[in-house]
C-alpha positions as CSV (number, residue, x, y, z in Angstrom):
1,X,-33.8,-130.4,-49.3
2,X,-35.5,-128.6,-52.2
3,X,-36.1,-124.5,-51.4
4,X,-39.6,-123.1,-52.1
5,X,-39.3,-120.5,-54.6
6,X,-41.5,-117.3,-54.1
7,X,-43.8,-118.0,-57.0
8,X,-44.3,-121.8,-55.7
9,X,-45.9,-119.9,-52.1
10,X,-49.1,-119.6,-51.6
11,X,-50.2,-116.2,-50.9
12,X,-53.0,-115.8,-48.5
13,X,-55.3,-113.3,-47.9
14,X,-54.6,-110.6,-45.1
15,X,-57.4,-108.7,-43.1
16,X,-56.6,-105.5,-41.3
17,X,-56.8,-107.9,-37.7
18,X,-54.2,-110.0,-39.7
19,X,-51.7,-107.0,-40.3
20,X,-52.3,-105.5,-36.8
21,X,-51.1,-108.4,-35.4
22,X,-48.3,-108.6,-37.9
23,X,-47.3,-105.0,-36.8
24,X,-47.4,-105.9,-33.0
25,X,-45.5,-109.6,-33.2
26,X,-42.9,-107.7,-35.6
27,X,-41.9,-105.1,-33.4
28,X,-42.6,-106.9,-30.0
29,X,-42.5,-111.1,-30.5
30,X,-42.7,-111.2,-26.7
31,X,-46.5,-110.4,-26.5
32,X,-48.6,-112.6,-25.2
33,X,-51.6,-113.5,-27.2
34,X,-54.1,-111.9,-24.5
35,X,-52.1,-108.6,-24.9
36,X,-52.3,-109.3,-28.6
37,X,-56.3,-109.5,-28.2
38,X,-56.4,-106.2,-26.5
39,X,-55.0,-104.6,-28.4
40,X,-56.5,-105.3,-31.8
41,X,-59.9,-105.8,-30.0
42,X,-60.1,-109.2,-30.3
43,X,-60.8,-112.3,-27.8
44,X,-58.2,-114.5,-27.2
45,X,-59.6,-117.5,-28.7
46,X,-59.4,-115.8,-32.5
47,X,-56.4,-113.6,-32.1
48,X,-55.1,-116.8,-31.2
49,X,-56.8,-119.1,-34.0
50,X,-55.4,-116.0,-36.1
51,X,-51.6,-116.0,-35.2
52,X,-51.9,-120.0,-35.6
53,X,-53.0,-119.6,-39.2
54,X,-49.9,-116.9,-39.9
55,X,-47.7,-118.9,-38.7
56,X,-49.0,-122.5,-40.6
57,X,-49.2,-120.3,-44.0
58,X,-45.6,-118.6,-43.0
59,X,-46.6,-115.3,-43.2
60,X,-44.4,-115.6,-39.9
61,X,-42.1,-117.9,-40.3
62,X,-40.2,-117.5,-36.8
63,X,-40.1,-115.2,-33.5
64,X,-36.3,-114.3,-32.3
65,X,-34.4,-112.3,-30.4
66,X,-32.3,-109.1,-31.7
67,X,-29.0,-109.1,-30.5
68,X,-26.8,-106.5,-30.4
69,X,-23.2,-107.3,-32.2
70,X,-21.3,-104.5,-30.7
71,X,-22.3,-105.8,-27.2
72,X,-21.0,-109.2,-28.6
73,X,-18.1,-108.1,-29.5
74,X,-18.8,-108.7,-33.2
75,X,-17.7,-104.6,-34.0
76,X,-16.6,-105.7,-38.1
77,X,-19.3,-106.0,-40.3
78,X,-18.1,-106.4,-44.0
79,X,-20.5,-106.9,-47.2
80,X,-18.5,-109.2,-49.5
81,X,-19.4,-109.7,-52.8
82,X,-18.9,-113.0,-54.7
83,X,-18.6,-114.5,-58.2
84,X,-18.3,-117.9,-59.3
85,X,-16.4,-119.0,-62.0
86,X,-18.6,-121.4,-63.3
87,X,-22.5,-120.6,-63.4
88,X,-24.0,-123.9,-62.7
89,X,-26.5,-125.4,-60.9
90,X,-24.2,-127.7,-59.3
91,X,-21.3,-124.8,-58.4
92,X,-23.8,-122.5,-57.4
93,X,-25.5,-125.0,-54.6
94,X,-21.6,-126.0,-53.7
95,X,-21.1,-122.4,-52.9
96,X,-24.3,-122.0,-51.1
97,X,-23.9,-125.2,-48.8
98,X,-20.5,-124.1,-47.9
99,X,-21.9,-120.8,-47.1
100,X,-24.3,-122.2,-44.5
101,X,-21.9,-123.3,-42.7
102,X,-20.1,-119.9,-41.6
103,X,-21.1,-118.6,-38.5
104,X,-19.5,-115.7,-39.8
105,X,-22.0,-114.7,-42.6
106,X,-25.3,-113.7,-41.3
107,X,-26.8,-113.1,-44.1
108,X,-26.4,-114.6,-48.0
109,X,-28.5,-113.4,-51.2
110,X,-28.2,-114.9,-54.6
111,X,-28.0,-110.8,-56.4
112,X,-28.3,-110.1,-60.4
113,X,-25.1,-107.8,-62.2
114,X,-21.7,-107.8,-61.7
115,X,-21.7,-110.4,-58.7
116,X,-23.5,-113.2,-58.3
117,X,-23.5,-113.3,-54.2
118,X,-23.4,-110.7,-51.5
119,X,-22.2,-111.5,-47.9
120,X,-23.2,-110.0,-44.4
121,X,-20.4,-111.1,-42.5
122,X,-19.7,-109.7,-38.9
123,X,-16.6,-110.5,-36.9
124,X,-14.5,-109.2,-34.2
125,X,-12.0,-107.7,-35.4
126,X,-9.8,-107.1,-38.6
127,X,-7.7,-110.0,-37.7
128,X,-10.5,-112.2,-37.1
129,X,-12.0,-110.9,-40.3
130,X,-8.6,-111.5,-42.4
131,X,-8.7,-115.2,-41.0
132,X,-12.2,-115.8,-42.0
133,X,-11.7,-114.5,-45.0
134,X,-8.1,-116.4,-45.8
135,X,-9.0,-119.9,-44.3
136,X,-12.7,-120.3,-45.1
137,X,-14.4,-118.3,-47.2
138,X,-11.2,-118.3,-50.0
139,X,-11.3,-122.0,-49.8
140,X,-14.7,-122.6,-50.8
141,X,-14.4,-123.6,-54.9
142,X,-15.6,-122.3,-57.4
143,X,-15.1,-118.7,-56.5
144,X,-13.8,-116.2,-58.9
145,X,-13.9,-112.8,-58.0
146,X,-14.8,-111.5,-54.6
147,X,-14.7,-107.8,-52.9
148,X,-15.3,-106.2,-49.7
149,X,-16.6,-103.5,-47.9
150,X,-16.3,-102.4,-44.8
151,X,-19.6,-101.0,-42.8
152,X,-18.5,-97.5,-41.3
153,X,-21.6,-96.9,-39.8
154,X,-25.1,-98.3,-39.7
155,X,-27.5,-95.7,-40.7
156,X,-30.8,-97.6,-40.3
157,X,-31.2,-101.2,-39.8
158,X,-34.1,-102.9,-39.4
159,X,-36.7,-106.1,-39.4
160,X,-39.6,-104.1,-39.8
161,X,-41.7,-104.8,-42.8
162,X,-44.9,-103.3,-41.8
């Protein structure tokens, strides 16, 4: 499966209706599209027609849920930076693919400078963090260098882009 590359998407064009709904469904996914309409002074029909069309052109390309880790038990969040040994097309998707498959890692971006990956990786604990780290993520090939850091405290952390 070939990934679309940000120059290869096709911007649209965003009215203010189209970022007031993009403020509301980004901070509240929940709302129905008749609260929606309300609030943006809008009938249903086009606020609907509207969040159809965001969604087709993925401007929003999914609604979730926000869980929080500490009530999950995931209290360990570590950023762990990676670099390959080889720079290749082929290790690089090797590295990716295995990366995907860790429930673990949360979040994964392909970063410029010294490393060539960093790693949002929560867990439960140091011990579960230590086997995670020993037993998968140090068995995936073609790593050369990795480090990590340990998240004291989360200062701000959020979804919003709007």
């Amino acid at each position: 499966m070939a990934l679309q590359t940000e120059q290869e998407k096709t911007i649209i064009q965003l009215d203010e209706k189209d970022y007031e709904i993009l403020r509301l469904v980004e901070r509240n996914a929940k709302l129905t599209v008749r609260e929606i309409a309300v609030k943006i002074n809008l009938s249903p029909t086009p606020t609907h027609e509207r969040l159809k069309r965001l969604e087709k052109a993925g401007v929003i390309k999914n609604y979730t849920a926000i869980l929080d880790k500490r009530m999950l038990n995931k209290r360990i969040m570590v950023i762990c930076m990676v670099t390959l040994r080889e720079h290749s097309r082929k290790a690089g998707a090797d590295f990716i693919n295995a990366v995907l498959e860790f429930d673990e890692v949360i979040e994964c971006y392909n970063i410029s400078g010294d490393f060539d990956f960093m790693l949002k990786i929560v867990s439960e604990s140091m011990d579960s963090y230590h086997y995670f780290f020993v037993n998968k993520l140090s068995e995936v090939k073609g790593i050369g260098h990795s480090k990590s850091t340990f998240v004291m405290d989360i200062i701000k952390e959020t979804n919003h882009l709007l």
